[in-house]
N, C-alpha and C positions, 0 to 999 in steps of 0.2 A: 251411608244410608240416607234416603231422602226423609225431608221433616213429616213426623208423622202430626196433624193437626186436631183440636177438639172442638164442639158445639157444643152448648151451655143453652138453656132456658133461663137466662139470667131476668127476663122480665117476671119471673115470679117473685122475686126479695126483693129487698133495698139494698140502698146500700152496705151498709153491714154483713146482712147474707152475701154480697159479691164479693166481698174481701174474706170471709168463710171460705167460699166454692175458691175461689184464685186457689186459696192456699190448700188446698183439699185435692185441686190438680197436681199443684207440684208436689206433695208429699206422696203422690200415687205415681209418680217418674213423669210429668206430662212435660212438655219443654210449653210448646205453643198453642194457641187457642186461634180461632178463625174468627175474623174480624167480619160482624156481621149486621143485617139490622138493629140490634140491640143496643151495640157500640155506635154506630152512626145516625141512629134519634136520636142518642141522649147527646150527640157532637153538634148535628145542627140545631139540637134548642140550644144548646149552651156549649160552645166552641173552650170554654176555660175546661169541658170534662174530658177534654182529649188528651192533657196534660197529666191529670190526675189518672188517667187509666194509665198511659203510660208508665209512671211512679208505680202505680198500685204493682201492676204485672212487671216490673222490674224488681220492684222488693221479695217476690215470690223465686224468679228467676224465669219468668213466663215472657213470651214475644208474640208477636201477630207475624206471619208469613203468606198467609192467603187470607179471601174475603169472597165475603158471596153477597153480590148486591141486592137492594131490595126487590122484590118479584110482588104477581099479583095484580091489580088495577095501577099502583102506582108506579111497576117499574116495568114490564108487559112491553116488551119490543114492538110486537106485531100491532098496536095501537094504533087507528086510525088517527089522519092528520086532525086536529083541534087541540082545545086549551089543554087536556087531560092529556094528549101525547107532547107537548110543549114542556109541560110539567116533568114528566118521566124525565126526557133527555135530563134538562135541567138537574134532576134530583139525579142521578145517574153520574155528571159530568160531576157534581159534589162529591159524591161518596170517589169518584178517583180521586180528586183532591184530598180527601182525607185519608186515603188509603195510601198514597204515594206520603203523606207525613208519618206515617209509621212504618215506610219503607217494604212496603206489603207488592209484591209483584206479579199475583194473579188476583181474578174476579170472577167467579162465576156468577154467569146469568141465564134465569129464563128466558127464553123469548116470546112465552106465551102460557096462562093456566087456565086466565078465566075465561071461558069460552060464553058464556052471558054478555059479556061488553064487547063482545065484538060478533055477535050474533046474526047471521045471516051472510056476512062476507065469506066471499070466495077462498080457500084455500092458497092457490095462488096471488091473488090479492095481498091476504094477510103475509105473506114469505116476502112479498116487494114493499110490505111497511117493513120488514126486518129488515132487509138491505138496506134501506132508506136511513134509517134508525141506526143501524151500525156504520152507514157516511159520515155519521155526525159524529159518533162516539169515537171513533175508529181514534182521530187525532188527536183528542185529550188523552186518548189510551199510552198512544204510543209517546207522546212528549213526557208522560208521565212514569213511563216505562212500567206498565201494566199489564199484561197480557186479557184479553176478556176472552174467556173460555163457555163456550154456549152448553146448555146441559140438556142432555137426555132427559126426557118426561113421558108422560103417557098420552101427550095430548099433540093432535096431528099435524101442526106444525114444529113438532120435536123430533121425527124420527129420524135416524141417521141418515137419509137421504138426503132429508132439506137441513138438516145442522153441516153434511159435508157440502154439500152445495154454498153457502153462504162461506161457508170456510176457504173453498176453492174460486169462489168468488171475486174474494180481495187477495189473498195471497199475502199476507199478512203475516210476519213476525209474531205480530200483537190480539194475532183474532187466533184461535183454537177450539178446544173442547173439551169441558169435562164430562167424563162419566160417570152416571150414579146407576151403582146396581142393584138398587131397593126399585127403580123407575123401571131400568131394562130389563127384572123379573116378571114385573108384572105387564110386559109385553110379549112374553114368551108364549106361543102358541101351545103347551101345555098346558095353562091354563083358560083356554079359550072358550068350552064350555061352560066354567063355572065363572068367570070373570067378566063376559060378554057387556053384562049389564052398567056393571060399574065405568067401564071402559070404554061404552058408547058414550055414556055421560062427557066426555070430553071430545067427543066424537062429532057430535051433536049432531049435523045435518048430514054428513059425509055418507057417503055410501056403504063403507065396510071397512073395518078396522084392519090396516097391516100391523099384524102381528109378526115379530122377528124375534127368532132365537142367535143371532149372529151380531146385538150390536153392540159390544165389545170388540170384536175382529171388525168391524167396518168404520168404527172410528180411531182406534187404536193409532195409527200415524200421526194423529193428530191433539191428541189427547193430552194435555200439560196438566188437569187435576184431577180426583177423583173424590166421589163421595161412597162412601163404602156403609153399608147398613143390609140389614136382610129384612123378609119379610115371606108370610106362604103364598107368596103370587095373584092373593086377590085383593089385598091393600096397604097402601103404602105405610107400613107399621112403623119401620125406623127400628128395627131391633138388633139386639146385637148378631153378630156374626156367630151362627151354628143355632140359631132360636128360629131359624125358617130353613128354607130348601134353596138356597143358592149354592152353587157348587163351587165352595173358595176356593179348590186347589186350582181350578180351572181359572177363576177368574183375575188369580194375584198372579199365575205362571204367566197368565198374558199380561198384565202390568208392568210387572218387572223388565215386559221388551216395551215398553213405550217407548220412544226414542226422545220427546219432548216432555216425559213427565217429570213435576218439579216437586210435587210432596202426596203426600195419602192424606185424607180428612177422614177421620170419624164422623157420620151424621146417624149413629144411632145416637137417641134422643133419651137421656137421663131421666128426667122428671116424668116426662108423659108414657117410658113404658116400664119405673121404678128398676131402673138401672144404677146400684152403688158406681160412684165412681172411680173407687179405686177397683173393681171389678171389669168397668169401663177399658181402663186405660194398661188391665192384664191383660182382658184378652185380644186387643188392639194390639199391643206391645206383640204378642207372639205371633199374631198374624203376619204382623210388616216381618218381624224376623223369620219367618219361614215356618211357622210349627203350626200353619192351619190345620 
């Protein structure tokens, strides 16, 4: 069975509450946690905490296998050439360094959220700073033995079109896709009257929002992670699985044919939608095993 993985809000406690939550996962069966912003600030301020995490999630029986790099203004693929795209790579090419020290062999990444910082540019425009932007990354990835797997969102440089485009682009071992199916809900064209507004919001200039119910089956070949969470189709909630309207049986039957996929992540979100953990990590558990 492939590793099933967790997300944590670990920026709410300190230390001490993170060695609480550690042990709170493994006593609820979790094996691994996904190596995330949270793990990689606290690495570039102070490189001795990578050590210590290491130790901490060893003593529990916990490991890191995937990672999802930072997203946002600072990690935002699509980034016009200046100091603030310089940066990205930069912080980017860091976090595969430290993800390759904990033996971690996928990344997923945005390519694009905030559509404010790059306002006014061309759609295809911004697609050829993502090519540009994955030239550079492409070979730290692969020396590091990383795969970067781009992800589904709701915002128009995400849709399975230009994510398979870029994928088929370079042809790449090391470039794929992860799926999130809390993102490709809320592009389903069932929702499309009542979502409209939200959804232009990342839209912003464009002309009309492609809405697809199909992008599960159109990235599917190429797919090595996935983010799994539900939500009722008008915002991205991060909730457990069976607390919205996505159709699991549909969505894990196609999973299971991924022919590249390497683990399942959990990104329903404990704190922010008061999800017990050991609740968390049952009803994950029976999903991967088949009992959605």
């Amino acid at each position: 069975m492939l590793p099933l993985t967790y997300v944590f809000e670990f920026d709410h406690g300190d230390d001490e509450m993170r060695r609480y939550i550690l042990r709170e996962f493994a006593d609820s069966g979790a094996k691994h946690l996904v190596l995330g912003s949270y793990f990689f600030r606290a690495i570039i301020g102070s490189p001795a905490a990578a050590k210590n995490f290491e130790k901490e999630m060893e003593s529990v029986g916990l490991s890191f296998v995937d990672s999802h790099a930072f997203y946002g203004p600072a990690g935002d693929l699509y980034l016009p050439a200046g100091t603030d795209r310089r940066k990205m790579i930069a912080l980017h090419r860091l976090c595969l360094e430290i993800a390759a020290d904990f033996g971690v062999r996928t990344m997923a990444v945005h390519v694009g959220d905030r559509h404010e910082i790059v306002e006014g540019i061309p759609a295809d425009e911004l697609h050829a700073n993502i090519l540009q932007s994955l030239e550079e990354l492409l070979p730290y990835a692969e020396q590091r033995g990383i795969v970067l797997c781009l992800e589904n969102t709701y915002n128009i440089c995400n849709t399975p079109e230009r994510l398979l485009d870029a994928v088929e682009h370079f042809h790449s071992p090391y470039l794929g896709l992860c799926y999130d199916s809390g993102h490709a809900n809320l592009m389903d064209p069932r929702f499309r009257d009542q979502n409209t507004a939200s959804v232009d919001y990342y839209w912003y200039s464009h002309d009309r929002v492609q809405w697809e119910d199909r992008t599960l089956e159109k990235m599917l070949p190429y797919v090595v992670c996935c983010h799994l969470h539900d939500n009722n189709g008008l915002k991205d909630q991060h909730r457990l699985p069976g607390d919205g309207n996505i159709d699991w049986r549909h969505t894990m039957s196609l999973l299971r044919q991924a022919p590249l996929l390497q683990s399942f992540q959990c990104e329903s979100i404990p704190i922010r939608e008061g999800i017990p953990i050991r609740k968390l990590c049952s009803v994950f558990s029976k999903l991967i095993q088949g009992q959605e």
